[in-house]
N, CA, C and O atoms as a GROMACS GRO file, in nm:
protein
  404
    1UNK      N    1  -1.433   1.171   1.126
    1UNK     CA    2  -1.390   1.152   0.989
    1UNK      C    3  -1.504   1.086   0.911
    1UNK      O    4  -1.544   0.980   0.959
    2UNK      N    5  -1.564   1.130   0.800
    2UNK     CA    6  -1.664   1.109   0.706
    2UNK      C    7  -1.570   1.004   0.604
    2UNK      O    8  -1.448   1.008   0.586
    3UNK      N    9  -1.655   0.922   0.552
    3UNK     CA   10  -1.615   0.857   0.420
    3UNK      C   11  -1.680   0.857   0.336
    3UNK      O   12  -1.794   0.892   0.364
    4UNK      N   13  -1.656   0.823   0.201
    4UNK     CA   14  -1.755   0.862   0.091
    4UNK      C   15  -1.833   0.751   0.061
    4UNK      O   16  -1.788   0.637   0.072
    5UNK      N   17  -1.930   0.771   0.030
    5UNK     CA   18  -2.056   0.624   0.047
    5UNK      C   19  -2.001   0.533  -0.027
    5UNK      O   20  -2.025   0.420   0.015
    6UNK      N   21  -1.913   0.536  -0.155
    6UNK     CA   22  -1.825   0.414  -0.232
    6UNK      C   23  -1.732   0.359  -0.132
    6UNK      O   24  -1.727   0.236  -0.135
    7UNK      N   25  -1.607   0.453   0.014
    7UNK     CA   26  -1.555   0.360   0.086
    7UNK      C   27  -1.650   0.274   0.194
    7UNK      O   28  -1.595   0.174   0.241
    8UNK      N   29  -1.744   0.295   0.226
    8UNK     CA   30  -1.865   0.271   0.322
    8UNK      C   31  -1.897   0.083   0.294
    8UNK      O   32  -1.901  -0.016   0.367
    9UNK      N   33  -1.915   0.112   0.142
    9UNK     CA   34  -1.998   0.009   0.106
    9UNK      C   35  -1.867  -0.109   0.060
    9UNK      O   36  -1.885  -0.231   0.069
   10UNK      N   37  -1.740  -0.049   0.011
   10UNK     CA   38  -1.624  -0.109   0.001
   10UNK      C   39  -1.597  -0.182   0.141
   10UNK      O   40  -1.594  -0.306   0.139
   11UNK      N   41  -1.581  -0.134   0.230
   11UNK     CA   42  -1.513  -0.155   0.339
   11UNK      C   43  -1.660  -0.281   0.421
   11UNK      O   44  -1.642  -0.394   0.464
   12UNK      N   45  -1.751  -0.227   0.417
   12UNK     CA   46  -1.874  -0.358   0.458
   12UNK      C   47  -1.864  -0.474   0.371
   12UNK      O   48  -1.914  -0.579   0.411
   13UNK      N   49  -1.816  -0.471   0.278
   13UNK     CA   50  -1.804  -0.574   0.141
   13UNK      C   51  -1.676  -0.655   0.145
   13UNK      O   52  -1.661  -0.768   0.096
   14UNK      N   53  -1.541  -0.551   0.239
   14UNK     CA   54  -1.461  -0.641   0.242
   14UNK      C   55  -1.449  -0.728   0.427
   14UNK      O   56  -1.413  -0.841   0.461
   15UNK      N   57  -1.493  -0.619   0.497
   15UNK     CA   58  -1.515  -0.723   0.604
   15UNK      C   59  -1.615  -0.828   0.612
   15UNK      O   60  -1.593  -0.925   0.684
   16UNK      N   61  -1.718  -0.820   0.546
   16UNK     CA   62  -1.801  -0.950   0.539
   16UNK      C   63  -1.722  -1.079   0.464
   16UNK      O   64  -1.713  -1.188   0.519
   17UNK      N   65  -1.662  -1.047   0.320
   17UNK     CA   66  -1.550  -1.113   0.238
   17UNK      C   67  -1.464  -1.181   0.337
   17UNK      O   68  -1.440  -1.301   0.342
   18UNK      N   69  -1.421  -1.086   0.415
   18UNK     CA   70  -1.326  -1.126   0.520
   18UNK      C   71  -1.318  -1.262   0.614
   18UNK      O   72  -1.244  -1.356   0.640
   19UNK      N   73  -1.467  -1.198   0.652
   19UNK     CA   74  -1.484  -1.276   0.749
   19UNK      C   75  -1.513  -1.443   0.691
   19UNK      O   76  -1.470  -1.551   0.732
   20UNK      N   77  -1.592  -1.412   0.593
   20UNK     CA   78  -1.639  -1.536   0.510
   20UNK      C   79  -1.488  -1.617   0.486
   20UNK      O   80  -1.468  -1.731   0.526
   21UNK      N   81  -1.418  -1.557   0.434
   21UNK     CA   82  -1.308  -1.671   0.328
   21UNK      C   83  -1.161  -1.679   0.466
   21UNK      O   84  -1.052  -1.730   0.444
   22UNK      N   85  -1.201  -1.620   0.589
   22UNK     CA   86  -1.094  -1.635   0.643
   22UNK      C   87  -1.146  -1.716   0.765
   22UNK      O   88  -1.070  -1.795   0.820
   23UNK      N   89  -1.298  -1.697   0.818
   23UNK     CA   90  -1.329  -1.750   0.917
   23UNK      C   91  -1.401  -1.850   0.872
   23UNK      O   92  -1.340  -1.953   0.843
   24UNK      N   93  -1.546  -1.846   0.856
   24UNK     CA   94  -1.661  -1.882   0.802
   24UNK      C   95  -1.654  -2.035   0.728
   24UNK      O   96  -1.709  -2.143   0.752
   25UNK      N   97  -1.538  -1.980   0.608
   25UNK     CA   98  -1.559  -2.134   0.512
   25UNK      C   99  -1.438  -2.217   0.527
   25UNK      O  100  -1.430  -2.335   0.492
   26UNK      N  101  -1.336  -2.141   0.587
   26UNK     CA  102  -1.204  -2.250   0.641
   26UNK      C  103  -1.245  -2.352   0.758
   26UNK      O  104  -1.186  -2.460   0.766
   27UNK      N  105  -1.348  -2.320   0.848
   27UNK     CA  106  -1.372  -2.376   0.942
   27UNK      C  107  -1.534  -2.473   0.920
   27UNK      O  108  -1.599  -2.515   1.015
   28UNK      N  109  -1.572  -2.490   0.782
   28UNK     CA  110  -1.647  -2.577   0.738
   28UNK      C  111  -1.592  -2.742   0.776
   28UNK      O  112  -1.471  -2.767   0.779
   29UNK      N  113  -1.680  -2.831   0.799
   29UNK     CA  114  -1.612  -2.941   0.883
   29UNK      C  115  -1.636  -3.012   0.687
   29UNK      O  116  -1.549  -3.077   0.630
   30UNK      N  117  -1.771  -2.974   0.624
   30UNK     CA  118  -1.741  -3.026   0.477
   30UNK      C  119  -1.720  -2.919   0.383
   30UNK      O  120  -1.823  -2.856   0.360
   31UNK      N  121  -1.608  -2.876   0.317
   31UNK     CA  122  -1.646  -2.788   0.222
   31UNK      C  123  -1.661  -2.810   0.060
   31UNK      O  124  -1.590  -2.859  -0.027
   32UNK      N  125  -1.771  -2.760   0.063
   32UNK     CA  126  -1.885  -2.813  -0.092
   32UNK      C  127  -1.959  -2.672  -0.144
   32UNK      O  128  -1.986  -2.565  -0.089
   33UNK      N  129  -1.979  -2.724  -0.275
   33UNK     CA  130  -1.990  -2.592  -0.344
   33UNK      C  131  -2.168  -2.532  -0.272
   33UNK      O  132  -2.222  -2.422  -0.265
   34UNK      N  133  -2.207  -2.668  -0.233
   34UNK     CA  134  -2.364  -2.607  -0.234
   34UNK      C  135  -2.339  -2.538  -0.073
   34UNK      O  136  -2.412  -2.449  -0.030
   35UNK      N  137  -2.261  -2.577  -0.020
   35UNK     CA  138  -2.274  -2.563   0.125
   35UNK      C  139  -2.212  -2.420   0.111
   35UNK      O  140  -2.281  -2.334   0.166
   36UNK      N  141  -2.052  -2.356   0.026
   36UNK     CA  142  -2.057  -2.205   0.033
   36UNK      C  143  -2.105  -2.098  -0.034
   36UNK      O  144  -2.066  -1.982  -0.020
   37UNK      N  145  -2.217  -2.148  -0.130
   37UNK     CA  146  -2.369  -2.104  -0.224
   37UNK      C  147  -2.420  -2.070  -0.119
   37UNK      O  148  -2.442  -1.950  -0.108
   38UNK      N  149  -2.450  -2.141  -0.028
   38UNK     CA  150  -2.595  -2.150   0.076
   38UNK      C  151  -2.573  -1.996   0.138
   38UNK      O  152  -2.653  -1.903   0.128
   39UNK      N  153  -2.434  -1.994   0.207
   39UNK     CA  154  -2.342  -1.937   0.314
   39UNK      C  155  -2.366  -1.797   0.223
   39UNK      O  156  -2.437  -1.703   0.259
   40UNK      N  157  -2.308  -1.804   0.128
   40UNK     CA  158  -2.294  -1.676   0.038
   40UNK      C  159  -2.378  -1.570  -0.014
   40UNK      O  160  -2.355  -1.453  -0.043
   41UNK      N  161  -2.501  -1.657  -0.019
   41UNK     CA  162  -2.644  -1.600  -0.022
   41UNK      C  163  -2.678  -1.539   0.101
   41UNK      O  164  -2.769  -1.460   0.078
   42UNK      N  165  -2.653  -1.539   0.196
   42UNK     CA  166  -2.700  -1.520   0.261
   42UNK      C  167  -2.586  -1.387   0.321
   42UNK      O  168  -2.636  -1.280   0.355
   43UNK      N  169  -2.448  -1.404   0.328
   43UNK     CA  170  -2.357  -1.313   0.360
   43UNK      C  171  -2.422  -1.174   0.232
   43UNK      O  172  -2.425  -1.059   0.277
   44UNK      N  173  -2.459  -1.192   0.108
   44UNK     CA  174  -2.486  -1.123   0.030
   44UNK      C  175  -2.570  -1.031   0.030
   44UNK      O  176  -2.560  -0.915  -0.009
   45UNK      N  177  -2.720  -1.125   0.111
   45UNK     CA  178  -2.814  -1.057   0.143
   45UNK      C  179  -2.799  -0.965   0.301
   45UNK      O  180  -2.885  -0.881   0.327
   46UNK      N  181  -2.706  -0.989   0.378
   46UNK     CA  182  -2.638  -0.938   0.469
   46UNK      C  183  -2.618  -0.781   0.422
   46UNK      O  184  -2.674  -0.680   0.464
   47UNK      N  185  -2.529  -0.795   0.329
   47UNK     CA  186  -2.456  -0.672   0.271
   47UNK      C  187  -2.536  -0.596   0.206
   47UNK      O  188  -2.518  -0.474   0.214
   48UNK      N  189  -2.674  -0.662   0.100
   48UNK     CA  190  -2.782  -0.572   0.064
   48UNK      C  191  -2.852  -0.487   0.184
   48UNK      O  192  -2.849  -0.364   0.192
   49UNK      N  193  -2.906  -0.564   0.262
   49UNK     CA  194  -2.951  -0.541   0.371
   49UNK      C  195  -2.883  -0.411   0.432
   49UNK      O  196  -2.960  -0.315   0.433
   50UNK      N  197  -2.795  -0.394   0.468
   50UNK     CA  198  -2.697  -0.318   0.562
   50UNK      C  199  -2.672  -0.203   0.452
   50UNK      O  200  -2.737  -0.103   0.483
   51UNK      N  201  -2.584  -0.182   0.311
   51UNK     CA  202  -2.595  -0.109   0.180
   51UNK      C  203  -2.734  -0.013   0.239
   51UNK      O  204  -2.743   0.101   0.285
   52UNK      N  205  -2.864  -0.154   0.204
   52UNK     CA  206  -3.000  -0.073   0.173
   52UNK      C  207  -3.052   0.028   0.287
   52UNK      O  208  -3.124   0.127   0.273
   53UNK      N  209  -2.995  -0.028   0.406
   53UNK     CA  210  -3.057   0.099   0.547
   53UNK      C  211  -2.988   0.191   0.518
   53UNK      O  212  -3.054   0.295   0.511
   54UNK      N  213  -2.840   0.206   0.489
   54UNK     CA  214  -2.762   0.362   0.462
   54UNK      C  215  -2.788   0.436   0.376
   54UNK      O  216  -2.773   0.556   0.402
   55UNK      N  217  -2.837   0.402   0.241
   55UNK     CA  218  -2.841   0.443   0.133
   55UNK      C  219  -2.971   0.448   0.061
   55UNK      O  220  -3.000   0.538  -0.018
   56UNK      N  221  -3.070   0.319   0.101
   56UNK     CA  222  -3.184   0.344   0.020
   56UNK      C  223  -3.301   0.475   0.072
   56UNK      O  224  -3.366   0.507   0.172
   57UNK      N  225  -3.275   0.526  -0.081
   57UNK     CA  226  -3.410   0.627  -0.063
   57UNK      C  227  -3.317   0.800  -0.050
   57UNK      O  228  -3.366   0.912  -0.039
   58UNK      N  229  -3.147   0.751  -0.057
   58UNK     CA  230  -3.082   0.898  -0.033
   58UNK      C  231  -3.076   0.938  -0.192
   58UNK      O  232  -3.037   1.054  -0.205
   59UNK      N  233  -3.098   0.884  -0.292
   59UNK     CA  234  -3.036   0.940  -0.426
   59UNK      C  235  -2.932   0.962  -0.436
   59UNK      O  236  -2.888   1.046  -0.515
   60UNK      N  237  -2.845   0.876  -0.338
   60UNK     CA  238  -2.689   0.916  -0.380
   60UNK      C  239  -2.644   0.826  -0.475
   60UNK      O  240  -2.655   0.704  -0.479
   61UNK      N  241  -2.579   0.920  -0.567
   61UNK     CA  242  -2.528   0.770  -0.738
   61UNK      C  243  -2.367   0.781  -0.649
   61UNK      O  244  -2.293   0.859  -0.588
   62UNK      N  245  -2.382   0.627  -0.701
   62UNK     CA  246  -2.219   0.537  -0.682
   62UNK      C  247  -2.157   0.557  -0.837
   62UNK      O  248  -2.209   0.532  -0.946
   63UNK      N  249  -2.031   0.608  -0.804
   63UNK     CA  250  -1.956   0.639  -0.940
   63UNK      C  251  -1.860   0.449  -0.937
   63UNK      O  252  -1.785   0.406  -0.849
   64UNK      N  253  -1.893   0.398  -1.034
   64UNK     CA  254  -1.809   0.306  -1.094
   64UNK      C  255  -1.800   0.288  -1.226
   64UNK      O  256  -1.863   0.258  -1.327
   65UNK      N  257  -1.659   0.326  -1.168
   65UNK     CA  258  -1.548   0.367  -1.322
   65UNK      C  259  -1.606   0.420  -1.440
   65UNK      O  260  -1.559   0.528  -1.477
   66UNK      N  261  -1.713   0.363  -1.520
   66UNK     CA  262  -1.752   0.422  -1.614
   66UNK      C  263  -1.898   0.488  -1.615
   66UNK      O  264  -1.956   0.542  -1.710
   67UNK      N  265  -1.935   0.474  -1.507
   67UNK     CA  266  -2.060   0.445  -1.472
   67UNK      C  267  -2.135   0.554  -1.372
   67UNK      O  268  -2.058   0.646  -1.345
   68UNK      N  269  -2.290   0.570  -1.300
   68UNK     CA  270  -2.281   0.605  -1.232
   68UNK      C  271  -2.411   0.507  -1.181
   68UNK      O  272  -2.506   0.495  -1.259
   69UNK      N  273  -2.414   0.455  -1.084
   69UNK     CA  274  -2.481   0.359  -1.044
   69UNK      C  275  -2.577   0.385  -0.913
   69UNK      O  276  -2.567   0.485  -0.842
   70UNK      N  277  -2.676   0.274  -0.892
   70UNK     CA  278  -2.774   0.300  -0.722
   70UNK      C  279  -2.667   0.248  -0.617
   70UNK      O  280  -2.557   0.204  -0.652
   71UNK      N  281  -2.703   0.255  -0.498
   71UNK     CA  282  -2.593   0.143  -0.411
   71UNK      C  283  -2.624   0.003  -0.418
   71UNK      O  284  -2.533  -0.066  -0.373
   72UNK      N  285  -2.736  -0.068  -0.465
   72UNK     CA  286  -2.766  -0.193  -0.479
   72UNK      C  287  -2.672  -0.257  -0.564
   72UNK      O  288  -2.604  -0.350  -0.521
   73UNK      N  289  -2.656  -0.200  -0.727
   73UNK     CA  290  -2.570  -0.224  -0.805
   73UNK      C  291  -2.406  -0.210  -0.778
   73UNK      O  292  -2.327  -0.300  -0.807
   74UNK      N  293  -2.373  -0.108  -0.729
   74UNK     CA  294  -2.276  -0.081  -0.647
   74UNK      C  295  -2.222  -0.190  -0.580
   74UNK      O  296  -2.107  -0.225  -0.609
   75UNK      N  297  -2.311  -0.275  -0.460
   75UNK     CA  298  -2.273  -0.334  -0.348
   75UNK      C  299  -2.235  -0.441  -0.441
   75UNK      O  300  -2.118  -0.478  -0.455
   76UNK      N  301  -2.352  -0.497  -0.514
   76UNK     CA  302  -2.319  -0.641  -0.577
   76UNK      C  303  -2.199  -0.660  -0.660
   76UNK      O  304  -2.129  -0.761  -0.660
   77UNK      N  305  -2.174  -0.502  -0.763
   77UNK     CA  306  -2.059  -0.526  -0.802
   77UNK      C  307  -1.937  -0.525  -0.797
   77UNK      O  308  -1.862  -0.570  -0.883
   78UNK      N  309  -1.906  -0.474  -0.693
   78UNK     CA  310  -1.797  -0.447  -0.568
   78UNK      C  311  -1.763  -0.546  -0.550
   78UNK      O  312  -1.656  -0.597  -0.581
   79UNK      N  313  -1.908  -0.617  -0.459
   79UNK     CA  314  -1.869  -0.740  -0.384
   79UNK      C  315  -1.836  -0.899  -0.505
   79UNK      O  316  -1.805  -1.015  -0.482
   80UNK      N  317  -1.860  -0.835  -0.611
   80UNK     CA  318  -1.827  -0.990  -0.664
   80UNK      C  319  -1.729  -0.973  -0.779
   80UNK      O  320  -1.712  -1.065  -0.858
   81UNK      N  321  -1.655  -0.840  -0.790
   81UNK     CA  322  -1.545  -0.795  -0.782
   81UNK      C  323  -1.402  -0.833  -0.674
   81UNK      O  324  -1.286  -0.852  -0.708
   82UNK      N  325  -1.455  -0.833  -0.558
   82UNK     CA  326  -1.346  -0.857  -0.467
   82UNK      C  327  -1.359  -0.994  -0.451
   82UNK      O  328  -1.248  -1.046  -0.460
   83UNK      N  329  -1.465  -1.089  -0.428
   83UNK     CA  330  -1.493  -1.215  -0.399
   83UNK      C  331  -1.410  -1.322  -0.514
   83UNK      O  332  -1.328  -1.403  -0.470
   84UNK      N  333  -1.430  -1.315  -0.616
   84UNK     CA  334  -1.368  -1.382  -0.747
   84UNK      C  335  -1.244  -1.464  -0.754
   84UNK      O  336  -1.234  -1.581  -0.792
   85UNK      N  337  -1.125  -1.361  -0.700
   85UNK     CA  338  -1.012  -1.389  -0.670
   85UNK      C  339  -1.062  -1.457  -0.548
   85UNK      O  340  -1.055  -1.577  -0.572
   86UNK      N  341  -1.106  -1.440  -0.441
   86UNK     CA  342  -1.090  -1.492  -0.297
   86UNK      C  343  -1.101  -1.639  -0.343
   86UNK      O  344  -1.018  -1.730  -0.341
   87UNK      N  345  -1.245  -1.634  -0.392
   87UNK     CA  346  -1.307  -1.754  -0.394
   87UNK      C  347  -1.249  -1.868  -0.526
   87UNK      O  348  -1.275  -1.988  -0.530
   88UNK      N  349  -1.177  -1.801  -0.612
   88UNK     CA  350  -1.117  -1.898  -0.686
   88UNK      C  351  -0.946  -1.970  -0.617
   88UNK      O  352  -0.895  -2.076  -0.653
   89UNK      N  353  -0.889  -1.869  -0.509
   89UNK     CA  354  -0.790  -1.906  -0.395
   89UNK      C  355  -0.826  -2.015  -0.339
   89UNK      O  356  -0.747  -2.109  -0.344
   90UNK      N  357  -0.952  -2.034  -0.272
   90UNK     CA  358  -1.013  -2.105  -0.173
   90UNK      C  359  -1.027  -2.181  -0.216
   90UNK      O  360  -0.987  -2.277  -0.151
   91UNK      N  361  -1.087  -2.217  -0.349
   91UNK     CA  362  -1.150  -2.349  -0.419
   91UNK      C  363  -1.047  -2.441  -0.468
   91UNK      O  364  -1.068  -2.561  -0.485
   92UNK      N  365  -0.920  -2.374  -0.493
   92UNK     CA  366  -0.825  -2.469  -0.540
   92UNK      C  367  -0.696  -2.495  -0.387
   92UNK      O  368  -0.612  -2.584  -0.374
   93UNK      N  369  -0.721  -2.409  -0.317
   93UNK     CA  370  -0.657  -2.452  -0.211
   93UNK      C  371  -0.712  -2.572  -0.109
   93UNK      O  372  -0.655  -2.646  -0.028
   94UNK      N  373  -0.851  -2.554  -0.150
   94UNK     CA  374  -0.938  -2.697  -0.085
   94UNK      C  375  -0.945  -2.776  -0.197
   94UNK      O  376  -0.920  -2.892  -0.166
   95UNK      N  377  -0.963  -2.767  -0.287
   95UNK     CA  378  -0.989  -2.902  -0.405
   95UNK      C  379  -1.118  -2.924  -0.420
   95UNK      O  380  -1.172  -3.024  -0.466
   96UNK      N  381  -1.179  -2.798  -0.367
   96UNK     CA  382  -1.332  -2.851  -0.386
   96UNK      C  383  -1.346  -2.849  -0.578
   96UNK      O  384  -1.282  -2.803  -0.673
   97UNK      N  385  -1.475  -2.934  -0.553
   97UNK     CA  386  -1.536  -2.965  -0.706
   97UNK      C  387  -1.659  -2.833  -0.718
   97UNK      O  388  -1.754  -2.806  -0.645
   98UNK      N  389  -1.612  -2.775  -0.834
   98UNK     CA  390  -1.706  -2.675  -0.907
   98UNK      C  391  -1.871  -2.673  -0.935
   98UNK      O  392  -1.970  -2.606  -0.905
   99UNK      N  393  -1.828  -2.814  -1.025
   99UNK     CA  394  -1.917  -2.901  -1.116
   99UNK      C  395  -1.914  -3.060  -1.004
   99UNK      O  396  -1.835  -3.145  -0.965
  100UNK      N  397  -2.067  -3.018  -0.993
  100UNK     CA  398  -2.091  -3.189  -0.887
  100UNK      C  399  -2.117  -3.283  -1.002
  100UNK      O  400  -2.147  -3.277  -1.122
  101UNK      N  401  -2.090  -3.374  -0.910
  101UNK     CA  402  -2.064  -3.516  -0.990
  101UNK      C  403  -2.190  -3.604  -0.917
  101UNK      O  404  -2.210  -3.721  -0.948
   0.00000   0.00000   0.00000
């Protein structure tokens, strides 16, 4: 079974998401904004990374919604599309502070 390079990059975007807001930052012994910045950057560049071996250099355009996009643009906006909600769940279910003091 084939999928279309938009579920490909969906589905890497939500298991990394996944893993992050269910494993990753619940099991932080401090959780702080710089500490799931750090984490996030790096899960991000994960997902560029992985996006960029499937896709870079195929000329395949990512259709979003109005749009027709590279997979770079694609991945990022996907992923911080789905992240938003996660991460505004997480932040008030921990009480972390936004804005350091």
């Amino acid at each position: 079974m084939a999928f279309t390079p938009e579920t490909q990059i969906l589905a890497l975007n939500l298991v990394i998401l996944g893993v992050a807001y269910l494993g990753i930052y619940p099991s932080l012994q401090n959780k702080t904004m710089d500490r799931i910045m750090q984490i996030d950057l790096v899960l991000t560049a994960l997902a560029l990374i992985v996006s960029g071996a499937l896709f870079w250099g195929t000329g395949v355009r990512f259709n979003l919604f109005f749009f027709q996009s590279n997979w770079a643009v694609f991945a990022l906006v996907t992923s911080a599309l789905i992240e938003v909600p996660l991460f505004a769940f997480f932040v008030k279910r921990h009480n972390i502070k936004i804005c350091g003091d």
